[in-house]
mmCIF file of the protein (N, C-alpha, C, O) and its ligand, coordinates in Angstrom:
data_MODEL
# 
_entry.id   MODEL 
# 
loop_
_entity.id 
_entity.type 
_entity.pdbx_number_of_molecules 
1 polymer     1 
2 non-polymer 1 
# 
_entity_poly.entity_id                      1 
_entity_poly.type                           'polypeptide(L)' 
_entity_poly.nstd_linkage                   no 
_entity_poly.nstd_monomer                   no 
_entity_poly.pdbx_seq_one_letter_code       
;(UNK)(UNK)(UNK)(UNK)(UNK)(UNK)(UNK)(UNK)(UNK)(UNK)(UNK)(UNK)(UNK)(UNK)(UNK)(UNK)
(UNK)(UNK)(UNK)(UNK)(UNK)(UNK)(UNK)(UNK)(UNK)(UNK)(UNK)(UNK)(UNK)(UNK)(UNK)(UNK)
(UNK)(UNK)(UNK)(UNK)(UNK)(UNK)(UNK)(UNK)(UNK)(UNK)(UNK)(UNK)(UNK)(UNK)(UNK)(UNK)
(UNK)(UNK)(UNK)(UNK)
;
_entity_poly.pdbx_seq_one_letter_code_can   XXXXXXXXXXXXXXXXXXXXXXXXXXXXXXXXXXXXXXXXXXXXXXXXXXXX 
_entity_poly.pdbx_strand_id                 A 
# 
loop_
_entity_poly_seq.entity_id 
_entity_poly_seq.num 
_entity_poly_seq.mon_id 
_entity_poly_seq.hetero 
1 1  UNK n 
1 2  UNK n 
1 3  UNK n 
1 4  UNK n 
1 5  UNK n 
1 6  UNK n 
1 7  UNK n 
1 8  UNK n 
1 9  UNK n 
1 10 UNK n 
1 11 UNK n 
1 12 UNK n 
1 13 UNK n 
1 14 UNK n 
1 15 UNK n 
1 16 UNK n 
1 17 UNK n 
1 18 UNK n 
1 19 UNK n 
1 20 UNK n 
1 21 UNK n 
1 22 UNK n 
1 23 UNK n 
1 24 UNK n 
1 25 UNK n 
1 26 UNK n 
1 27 UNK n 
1 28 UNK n 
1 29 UNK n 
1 30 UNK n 
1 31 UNK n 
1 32 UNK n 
1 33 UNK n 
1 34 UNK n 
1 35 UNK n 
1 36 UNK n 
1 37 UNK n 
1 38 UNK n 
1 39 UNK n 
1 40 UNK n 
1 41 UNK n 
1 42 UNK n 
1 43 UNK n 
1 44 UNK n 
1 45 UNK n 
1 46 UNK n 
1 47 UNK n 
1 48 UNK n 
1 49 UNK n 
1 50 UNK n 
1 51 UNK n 
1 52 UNK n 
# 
loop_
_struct_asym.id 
_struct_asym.entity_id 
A 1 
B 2 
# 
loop_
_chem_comp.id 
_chem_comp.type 
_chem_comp.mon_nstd_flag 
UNK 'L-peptide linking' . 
ZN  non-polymer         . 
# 
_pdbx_entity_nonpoly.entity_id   2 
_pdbx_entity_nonpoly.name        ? 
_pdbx_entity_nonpoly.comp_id     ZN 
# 
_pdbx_nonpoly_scheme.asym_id         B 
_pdbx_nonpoly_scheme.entity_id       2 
_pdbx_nonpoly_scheme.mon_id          ZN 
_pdbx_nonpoly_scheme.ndb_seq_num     1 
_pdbx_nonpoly_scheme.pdb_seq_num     101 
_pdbx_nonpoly_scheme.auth_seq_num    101 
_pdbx_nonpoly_scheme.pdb_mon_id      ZN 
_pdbx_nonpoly_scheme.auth_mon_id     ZN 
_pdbx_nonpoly_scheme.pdb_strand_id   A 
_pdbx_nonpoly_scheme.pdb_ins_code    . 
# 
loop_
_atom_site.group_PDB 
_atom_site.id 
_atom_site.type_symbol 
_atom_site.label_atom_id 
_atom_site.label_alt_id 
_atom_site.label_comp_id 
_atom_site.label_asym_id 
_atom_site.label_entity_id 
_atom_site.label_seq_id 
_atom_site.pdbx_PDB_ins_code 
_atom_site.Cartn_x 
_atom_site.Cartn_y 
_atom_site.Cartn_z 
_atom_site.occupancy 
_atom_site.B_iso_or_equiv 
_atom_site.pdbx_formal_charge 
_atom_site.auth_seq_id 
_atom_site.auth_comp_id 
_atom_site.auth_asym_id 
_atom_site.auth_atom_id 
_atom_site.pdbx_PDB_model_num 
ATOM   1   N  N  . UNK A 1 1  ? 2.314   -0.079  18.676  1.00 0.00 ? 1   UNK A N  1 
ATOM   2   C  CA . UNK A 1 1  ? 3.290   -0.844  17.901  1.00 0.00 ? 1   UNK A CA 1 
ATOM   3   C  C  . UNK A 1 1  ? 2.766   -1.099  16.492  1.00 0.00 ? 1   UNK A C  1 
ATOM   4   O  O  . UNK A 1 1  ? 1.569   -1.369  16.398  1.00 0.00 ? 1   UNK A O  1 
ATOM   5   N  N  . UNK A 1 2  ? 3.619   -1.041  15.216  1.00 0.00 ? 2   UNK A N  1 
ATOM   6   C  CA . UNK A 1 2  ? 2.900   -0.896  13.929  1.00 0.00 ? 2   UNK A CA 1 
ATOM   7   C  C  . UNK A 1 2  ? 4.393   -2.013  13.693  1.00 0.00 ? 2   UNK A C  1 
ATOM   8   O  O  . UNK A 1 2  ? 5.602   -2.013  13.926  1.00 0.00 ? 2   UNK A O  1 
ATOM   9   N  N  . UNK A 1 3  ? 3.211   -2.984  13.011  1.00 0.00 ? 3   UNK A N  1 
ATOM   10  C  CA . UNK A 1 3  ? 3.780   -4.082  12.395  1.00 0.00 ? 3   UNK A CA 1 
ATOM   11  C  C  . UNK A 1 3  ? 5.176   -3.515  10.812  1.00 0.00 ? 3   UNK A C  1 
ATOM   12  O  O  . UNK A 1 3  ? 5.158   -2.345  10.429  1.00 0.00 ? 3   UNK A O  1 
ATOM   13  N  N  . UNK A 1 4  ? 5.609   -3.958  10.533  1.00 0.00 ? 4   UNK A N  1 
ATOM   14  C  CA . UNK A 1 4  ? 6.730   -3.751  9.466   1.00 0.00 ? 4   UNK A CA 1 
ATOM   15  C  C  . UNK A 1 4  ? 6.995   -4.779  8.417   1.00 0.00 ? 4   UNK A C  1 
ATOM   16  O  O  . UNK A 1 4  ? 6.729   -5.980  8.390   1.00 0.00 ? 4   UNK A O  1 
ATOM   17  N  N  . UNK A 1 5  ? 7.449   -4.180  7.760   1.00 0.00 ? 5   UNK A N  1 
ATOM   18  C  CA . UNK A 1 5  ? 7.855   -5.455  6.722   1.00 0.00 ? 5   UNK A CA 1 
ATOM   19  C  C  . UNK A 1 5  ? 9.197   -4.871  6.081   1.00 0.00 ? 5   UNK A C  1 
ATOM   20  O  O  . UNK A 1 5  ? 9.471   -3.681  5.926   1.00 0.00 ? 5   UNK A O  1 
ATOM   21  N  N  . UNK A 1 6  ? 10.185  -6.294  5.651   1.00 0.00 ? 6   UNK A N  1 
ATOM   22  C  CA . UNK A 1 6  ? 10.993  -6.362  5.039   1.00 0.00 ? 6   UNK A CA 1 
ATOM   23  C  C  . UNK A 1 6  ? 10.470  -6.072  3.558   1.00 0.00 ? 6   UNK A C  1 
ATOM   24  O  O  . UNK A 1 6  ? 9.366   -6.573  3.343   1.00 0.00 ? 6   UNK A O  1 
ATOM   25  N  N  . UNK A 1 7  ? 11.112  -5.267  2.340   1.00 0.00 ? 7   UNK A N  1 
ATOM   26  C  CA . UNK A 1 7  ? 11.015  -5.766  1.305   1.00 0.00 ? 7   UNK A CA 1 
ATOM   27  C  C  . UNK A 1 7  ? 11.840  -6.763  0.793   1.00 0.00 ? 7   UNK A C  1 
ATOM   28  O  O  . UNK A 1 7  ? 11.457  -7.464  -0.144  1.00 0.00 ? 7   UNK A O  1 
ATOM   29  N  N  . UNK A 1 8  ? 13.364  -6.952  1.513   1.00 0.00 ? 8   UNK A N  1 
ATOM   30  C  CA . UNK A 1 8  ? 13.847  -8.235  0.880   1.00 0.00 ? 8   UNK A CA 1 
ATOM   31  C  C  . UNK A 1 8  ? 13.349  -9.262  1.312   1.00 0.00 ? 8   UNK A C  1 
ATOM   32  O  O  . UNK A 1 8  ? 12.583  -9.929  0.615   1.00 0.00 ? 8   UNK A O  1 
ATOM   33  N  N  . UNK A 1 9  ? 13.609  -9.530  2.285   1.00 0.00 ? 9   UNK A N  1 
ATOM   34  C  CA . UNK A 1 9  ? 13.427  -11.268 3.094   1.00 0.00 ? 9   UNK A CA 1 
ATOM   35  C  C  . UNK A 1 9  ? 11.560  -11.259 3.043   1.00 0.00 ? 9   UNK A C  1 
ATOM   36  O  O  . UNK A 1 9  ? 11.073  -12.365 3.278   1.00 0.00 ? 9   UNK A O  1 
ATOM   37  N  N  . UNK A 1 10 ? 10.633  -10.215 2.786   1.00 0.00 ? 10  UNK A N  1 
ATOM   38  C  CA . UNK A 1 10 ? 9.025   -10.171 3.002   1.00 0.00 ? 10  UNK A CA 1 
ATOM   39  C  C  . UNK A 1 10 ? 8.568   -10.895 4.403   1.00 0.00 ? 10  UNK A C  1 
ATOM   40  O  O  . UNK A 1 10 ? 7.526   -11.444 4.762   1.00 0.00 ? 10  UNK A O  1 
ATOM   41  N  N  . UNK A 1 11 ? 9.828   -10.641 5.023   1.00 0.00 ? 11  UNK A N  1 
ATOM   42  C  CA . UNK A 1 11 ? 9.146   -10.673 6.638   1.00 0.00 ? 11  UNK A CA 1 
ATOM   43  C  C  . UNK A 1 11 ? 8.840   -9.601  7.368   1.00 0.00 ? 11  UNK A C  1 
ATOM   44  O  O  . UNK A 1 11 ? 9.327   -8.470  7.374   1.00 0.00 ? 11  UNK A O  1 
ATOM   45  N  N  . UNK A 1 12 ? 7.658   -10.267 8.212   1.00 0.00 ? 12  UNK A N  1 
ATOM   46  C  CA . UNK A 1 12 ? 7.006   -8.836  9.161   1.00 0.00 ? 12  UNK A CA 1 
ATOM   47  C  C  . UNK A 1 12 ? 8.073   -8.835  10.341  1.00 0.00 ? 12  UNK A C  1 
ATOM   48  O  O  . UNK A 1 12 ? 9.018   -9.623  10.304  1.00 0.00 ? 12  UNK A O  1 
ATOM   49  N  N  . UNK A 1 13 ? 7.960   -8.226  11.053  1.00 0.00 ? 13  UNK A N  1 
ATOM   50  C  CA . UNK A 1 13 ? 9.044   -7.438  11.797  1.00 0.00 ? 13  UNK A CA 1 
ATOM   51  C  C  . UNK A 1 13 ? 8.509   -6.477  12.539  1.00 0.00 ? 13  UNK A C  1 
ATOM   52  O  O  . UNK A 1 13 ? 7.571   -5.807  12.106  1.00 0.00 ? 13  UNK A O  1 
ATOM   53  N  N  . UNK A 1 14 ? 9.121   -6.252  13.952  1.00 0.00 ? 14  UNK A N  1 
ATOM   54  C  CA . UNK A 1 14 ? 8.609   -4.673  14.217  1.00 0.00 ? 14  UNK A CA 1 
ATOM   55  C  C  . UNK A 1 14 ? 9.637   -3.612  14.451  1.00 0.00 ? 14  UNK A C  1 
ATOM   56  O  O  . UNK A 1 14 ? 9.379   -2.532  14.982  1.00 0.00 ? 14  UNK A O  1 
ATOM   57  N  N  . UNK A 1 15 ? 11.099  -4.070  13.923  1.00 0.00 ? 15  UNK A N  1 
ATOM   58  C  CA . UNK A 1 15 ? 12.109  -2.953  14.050  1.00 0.00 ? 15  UNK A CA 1 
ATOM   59  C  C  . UNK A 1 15 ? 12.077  -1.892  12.838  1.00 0.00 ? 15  UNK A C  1 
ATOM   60  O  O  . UNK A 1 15 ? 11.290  -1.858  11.892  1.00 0.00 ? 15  UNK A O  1 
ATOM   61  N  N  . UNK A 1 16 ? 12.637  -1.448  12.992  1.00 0.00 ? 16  UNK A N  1 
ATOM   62  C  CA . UNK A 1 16 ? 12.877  -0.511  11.650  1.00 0.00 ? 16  UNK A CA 1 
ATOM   63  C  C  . UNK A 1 16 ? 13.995  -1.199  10.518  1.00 0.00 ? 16  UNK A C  1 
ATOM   64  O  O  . UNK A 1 16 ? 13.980  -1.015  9.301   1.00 0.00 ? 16  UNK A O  1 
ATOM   65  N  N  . UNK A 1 17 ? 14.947  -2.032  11.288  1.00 0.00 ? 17  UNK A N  1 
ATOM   66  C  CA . UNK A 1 17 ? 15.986  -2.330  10.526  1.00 0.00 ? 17  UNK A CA 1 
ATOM   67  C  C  . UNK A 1 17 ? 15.743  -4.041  10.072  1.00 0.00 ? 17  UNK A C  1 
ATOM   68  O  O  . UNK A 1 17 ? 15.662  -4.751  11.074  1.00 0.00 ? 17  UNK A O  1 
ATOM   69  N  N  . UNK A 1 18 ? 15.671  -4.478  9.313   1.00 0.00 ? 18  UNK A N  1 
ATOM   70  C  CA . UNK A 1 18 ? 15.602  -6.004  9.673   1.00 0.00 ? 18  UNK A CA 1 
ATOM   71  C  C  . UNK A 1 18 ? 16.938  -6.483  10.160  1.00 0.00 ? 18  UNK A C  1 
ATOM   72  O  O  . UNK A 1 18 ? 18.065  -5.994  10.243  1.00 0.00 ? 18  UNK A O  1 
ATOM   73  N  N  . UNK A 1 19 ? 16.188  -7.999  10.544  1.00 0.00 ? 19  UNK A N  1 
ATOM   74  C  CA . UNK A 1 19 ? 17.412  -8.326  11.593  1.00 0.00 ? 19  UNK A CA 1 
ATOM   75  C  C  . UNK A 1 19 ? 18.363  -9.220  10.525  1.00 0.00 ? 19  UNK A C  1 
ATOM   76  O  O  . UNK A 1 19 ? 19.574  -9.371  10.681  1.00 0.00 ? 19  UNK A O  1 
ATOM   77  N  N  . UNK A 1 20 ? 17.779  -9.642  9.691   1.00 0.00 ? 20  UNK A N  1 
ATOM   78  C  CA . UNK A 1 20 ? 18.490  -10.894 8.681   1.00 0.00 ? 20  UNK A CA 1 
ATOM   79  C  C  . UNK A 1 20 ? 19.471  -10.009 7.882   1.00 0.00 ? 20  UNK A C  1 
ATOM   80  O  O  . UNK A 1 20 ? 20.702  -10.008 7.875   1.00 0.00 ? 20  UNK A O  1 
ATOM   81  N  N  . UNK A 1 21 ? 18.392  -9.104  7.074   1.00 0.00 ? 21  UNK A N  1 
ATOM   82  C  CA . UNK A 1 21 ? 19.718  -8.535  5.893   1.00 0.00 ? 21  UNK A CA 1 
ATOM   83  C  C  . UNK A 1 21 ? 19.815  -7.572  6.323   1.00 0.00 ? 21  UNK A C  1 
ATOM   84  O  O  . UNK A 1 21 ? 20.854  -7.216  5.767   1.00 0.00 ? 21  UNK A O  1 
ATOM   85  N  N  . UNK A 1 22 ? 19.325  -6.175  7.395   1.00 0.00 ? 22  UNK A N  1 
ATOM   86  C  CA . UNK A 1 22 ? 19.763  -5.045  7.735   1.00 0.00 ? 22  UNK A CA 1 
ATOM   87  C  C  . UNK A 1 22 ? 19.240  -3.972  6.710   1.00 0.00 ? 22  UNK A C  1 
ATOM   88  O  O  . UNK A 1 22 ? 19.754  -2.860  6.594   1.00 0.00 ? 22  UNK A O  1 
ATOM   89  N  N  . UNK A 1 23 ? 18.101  -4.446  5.934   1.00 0.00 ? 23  UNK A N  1 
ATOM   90  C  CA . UNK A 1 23 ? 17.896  -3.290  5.139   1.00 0.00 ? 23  UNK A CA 1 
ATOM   91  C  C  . UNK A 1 23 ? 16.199  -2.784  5.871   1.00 0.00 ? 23  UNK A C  1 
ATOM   92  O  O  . UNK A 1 23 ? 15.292  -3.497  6.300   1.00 0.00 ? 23  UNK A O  1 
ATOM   93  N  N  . UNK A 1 24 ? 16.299  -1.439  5.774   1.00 0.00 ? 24  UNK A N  1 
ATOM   94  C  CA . UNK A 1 24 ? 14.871  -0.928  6.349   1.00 0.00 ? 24  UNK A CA 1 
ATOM   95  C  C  . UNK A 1 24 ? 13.681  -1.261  5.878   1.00 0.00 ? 24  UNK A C  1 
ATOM   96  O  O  . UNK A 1 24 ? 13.300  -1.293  4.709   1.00 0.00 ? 24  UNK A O  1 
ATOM   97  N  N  . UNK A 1 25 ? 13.130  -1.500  6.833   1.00 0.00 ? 25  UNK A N  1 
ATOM   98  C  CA . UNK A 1 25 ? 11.608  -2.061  6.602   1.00 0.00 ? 25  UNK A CA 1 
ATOM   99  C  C  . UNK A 1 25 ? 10.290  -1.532  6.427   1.00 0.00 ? 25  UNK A C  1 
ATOM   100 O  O  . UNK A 1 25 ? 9.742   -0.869  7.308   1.00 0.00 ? 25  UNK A O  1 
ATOM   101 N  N  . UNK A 1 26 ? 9.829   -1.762  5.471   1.00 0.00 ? 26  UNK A N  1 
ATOM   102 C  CA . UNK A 1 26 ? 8.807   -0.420  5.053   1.00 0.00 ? 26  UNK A CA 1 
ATOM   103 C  C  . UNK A 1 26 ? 7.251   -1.188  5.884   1.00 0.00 ? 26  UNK A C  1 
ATOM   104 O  O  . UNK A 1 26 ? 6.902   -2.297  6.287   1.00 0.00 ? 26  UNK A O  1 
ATOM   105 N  N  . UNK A 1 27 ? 6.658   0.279   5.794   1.00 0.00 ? 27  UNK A N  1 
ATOM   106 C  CA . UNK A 1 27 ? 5.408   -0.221  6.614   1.00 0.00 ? 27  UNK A CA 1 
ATOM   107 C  C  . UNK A 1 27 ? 3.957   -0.859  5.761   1.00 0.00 ? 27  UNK A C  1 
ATOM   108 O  O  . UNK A 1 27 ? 3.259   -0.061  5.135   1.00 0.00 ? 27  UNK A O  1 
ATOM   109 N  N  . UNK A 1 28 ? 3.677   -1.991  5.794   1.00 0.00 ? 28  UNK A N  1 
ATOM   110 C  CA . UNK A 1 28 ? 3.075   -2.062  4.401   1.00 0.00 ? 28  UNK A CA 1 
ATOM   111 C  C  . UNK A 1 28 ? 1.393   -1.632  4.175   1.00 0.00 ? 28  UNK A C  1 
ATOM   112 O  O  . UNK A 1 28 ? 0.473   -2.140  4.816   1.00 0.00 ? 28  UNK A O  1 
ATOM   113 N  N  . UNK A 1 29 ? 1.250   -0.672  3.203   1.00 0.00 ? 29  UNK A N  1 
ATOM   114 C  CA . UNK A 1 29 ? 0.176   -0.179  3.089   1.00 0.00 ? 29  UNK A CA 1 
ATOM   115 C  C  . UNK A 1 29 ? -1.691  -0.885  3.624   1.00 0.00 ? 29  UNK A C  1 
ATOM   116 O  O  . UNK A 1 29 ? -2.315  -1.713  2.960   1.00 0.00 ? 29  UNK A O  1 
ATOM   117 N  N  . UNK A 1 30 ? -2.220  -0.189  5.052   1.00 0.00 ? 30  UNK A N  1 
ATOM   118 C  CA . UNK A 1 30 ? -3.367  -0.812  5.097   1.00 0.00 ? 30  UNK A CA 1 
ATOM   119 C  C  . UNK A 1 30 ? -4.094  -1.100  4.294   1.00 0.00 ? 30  UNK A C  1 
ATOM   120 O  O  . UNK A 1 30 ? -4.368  -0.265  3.432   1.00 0.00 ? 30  UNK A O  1 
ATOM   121 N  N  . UNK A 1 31 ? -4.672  -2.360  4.270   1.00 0.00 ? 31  UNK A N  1 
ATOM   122 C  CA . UNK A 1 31 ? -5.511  -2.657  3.199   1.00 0.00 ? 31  UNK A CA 1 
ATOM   123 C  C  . UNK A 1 31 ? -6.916  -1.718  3.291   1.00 0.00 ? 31  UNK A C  1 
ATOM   124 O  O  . UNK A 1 31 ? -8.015  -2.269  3.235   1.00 0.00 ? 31  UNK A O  1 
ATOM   125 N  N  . UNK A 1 32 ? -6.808  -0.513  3.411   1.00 0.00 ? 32  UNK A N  1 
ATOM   126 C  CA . UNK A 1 32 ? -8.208  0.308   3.719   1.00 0.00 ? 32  UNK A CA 1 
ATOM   127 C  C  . UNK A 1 32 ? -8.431  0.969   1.937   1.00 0.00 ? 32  UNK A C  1 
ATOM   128 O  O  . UNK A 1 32 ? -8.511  2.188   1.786   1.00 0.00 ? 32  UNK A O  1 
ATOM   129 N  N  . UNK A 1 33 ? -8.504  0.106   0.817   1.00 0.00 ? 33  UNK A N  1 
ATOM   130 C  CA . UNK A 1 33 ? -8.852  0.833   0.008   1.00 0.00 ? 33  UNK A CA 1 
ATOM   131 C  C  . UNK A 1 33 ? -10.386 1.591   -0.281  1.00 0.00 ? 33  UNK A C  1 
ATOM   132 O  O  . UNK A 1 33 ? -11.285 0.789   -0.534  1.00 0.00 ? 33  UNK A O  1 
ATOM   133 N  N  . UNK A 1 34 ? -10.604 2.417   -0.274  1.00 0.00 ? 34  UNK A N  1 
ATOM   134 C  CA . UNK A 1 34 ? -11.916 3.465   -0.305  1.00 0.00 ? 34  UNK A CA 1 
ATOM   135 C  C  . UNK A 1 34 ? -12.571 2.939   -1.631  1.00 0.00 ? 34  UNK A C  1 
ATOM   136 O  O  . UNK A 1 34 ? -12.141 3.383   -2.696  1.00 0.00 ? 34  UNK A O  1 
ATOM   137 N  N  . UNK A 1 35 ? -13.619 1.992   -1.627  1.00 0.00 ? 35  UNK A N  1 
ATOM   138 C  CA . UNK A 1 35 ? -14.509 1.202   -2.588  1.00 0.00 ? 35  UNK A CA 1 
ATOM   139 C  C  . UNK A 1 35 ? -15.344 2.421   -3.112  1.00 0.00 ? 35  UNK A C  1 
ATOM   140 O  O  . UNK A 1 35 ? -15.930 2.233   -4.177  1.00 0.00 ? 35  UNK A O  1 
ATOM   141 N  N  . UNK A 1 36 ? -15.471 3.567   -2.550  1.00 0.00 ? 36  UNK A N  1 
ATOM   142 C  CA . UNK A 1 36 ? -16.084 4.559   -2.903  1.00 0.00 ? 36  UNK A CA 1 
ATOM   143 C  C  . UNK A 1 36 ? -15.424 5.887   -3.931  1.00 0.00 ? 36  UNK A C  1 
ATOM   144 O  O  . UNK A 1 36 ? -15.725 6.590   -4.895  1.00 0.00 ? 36  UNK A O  1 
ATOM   145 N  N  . UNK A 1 37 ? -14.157 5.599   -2.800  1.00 0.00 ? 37  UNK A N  1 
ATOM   146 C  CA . UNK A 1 37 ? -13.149 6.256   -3.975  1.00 0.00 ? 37  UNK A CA 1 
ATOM   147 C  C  . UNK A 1 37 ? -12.763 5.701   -5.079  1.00 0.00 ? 37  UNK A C  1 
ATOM   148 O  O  . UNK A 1 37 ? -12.236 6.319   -6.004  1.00 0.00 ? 37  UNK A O  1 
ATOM   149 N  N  . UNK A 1 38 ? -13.002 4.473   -5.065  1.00 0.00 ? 38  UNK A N  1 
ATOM   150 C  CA . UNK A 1 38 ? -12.330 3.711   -6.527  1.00 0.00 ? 38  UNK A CA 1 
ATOM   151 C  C  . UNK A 1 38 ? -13.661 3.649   -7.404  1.00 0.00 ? 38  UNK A C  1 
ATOM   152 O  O  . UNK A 1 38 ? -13.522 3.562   -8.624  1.00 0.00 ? 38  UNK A O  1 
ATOM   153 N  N  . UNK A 1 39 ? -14.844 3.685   -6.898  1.00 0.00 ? 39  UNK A N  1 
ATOM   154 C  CA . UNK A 1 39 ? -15.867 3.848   -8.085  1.00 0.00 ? 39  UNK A CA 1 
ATOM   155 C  C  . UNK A 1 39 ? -15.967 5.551   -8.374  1.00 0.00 ? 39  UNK A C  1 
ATOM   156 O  O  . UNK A 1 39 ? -16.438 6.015   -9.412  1.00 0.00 ? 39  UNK A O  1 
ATOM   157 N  N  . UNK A 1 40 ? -15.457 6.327   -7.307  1.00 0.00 ? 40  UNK A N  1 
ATOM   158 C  CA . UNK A 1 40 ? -15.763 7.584   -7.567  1.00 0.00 ? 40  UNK A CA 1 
ATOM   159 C  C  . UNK A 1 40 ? -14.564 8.117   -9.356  1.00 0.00 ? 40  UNK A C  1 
ATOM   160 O  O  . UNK A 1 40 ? -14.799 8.701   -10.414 1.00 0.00 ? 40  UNK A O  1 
ATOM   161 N  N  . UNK A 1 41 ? -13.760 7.681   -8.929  1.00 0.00 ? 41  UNK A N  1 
ATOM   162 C  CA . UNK A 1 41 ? -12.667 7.665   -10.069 1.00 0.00 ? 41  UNK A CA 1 
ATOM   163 C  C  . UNK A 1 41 ? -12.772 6.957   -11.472 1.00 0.00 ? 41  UNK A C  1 
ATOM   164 O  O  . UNK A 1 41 ? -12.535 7.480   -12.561 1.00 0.00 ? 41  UNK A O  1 
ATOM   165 N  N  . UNK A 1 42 ? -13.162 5.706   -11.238 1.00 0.00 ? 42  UNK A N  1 
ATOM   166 C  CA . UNK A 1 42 ? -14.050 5.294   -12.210 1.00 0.00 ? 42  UNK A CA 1 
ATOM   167 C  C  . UNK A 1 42 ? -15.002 5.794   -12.761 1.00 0.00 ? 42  UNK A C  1 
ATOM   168 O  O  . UNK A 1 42 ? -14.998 5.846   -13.991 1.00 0.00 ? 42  UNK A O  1 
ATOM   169 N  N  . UNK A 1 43 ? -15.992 6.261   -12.088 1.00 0.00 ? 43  UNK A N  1 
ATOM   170 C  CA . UNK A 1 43 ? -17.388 7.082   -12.847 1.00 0.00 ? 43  UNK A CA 1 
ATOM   171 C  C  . UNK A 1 43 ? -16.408 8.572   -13.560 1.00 0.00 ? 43  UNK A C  1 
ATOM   172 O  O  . UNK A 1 43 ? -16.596 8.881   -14.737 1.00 0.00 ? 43  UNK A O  1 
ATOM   173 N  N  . UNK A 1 44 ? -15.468 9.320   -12.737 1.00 0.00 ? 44  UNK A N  1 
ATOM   174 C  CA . UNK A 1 44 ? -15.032 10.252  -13.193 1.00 0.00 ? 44  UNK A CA 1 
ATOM   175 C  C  . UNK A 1 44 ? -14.475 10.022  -14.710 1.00 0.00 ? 44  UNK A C  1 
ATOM   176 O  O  . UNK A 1 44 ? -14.603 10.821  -15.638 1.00 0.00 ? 44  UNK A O  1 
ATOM   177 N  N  . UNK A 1 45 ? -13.905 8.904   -14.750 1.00 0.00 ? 45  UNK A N  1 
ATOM   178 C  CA . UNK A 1 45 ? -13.176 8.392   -16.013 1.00 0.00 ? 45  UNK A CA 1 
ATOM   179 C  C  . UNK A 1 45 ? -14.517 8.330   -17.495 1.00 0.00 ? 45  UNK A C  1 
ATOM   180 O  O  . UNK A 1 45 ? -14.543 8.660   -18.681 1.00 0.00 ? 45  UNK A O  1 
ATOM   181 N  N  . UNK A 1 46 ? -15.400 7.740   -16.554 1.00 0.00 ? 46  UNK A N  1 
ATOM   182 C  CA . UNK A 1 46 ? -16.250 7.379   -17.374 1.00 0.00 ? 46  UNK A CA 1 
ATOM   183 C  C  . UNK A 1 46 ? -16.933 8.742   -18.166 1.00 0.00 ? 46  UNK A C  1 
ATOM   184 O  O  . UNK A 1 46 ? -16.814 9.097   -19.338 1.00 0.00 ? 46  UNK A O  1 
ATOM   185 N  N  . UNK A 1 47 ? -17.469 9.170   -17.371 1.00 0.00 ? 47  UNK A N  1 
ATOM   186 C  CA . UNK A 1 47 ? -17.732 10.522  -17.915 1.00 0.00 ? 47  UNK A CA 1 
ATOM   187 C  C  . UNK A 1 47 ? -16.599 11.500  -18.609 1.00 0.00 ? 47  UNK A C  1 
ATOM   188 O  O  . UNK A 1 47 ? -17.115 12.396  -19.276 1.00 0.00 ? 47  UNK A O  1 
ATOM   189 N  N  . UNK A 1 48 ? -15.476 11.504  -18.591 1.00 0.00 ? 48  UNK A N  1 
ATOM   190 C  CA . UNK A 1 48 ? -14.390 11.546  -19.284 1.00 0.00 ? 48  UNK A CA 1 
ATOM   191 C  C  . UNK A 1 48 ? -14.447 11.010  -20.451 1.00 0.00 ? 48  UNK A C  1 
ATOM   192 O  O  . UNK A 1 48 ? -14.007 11.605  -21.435 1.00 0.00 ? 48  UNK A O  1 
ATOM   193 N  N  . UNK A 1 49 ? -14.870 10.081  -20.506 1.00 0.00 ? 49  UNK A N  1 
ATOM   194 C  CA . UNK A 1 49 ? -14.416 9.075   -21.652 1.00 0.00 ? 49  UNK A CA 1 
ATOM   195 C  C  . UNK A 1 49 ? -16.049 9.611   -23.050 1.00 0.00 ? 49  UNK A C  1 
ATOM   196 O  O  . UNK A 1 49 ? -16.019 9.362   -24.255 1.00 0.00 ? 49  UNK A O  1 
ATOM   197 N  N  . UNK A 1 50 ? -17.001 10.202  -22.438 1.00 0.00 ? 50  UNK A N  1 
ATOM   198 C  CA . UNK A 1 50 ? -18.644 10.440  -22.867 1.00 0.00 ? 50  UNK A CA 1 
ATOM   199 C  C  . UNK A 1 50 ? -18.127 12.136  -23.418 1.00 0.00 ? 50  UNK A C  1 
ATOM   200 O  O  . UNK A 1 50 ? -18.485 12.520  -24.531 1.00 0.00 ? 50  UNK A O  1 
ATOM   201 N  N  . UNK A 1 51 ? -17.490 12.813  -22.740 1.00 0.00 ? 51  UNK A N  1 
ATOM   202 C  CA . UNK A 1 51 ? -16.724 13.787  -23.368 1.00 0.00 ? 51  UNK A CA 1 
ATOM   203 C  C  . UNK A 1 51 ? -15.887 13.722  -24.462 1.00 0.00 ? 51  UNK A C  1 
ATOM   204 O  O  . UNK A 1 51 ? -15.677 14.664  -25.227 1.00 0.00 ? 51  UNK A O  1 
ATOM   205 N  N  . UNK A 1 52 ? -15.403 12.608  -24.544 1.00 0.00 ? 52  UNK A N  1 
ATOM   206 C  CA . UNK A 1 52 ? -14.443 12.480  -25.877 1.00 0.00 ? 52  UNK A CA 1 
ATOM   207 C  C  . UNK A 1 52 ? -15.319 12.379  -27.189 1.00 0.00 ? 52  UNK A C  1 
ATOM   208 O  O  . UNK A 1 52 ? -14.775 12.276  -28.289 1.00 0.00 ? 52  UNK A O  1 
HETATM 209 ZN ZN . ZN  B 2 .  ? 15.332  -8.523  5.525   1.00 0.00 2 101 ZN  A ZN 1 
# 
């Protein structure tokens, strides 16, 4: 079962449809951001930026 969310009403939910306003409920992005990927992109920038 994967939790849901409304974007109108920002209630969790586990239908697809909400039940209040009937508009579909998106699944909201795990908070698994990659701390490795975000410095990896950063350093990329950086060195980007030593090129200019
Ligand atoms: Zn709703």
């Amino acid at each position: 079962m994967k939790l849901r969310k409304c974007p109108e009403c920002k209630r969790y939910t586990l239908k697809e449809v909400c039940r209040s306003c009937e508009s579909a409920t998106i699944t909201p992005a795990p908070p698994k951001f990659s701390p490795v990927d975000k410095f990896g992109r950063w350093r990329r920038k950086l060195i980007k930026k030593e090129y200019n």
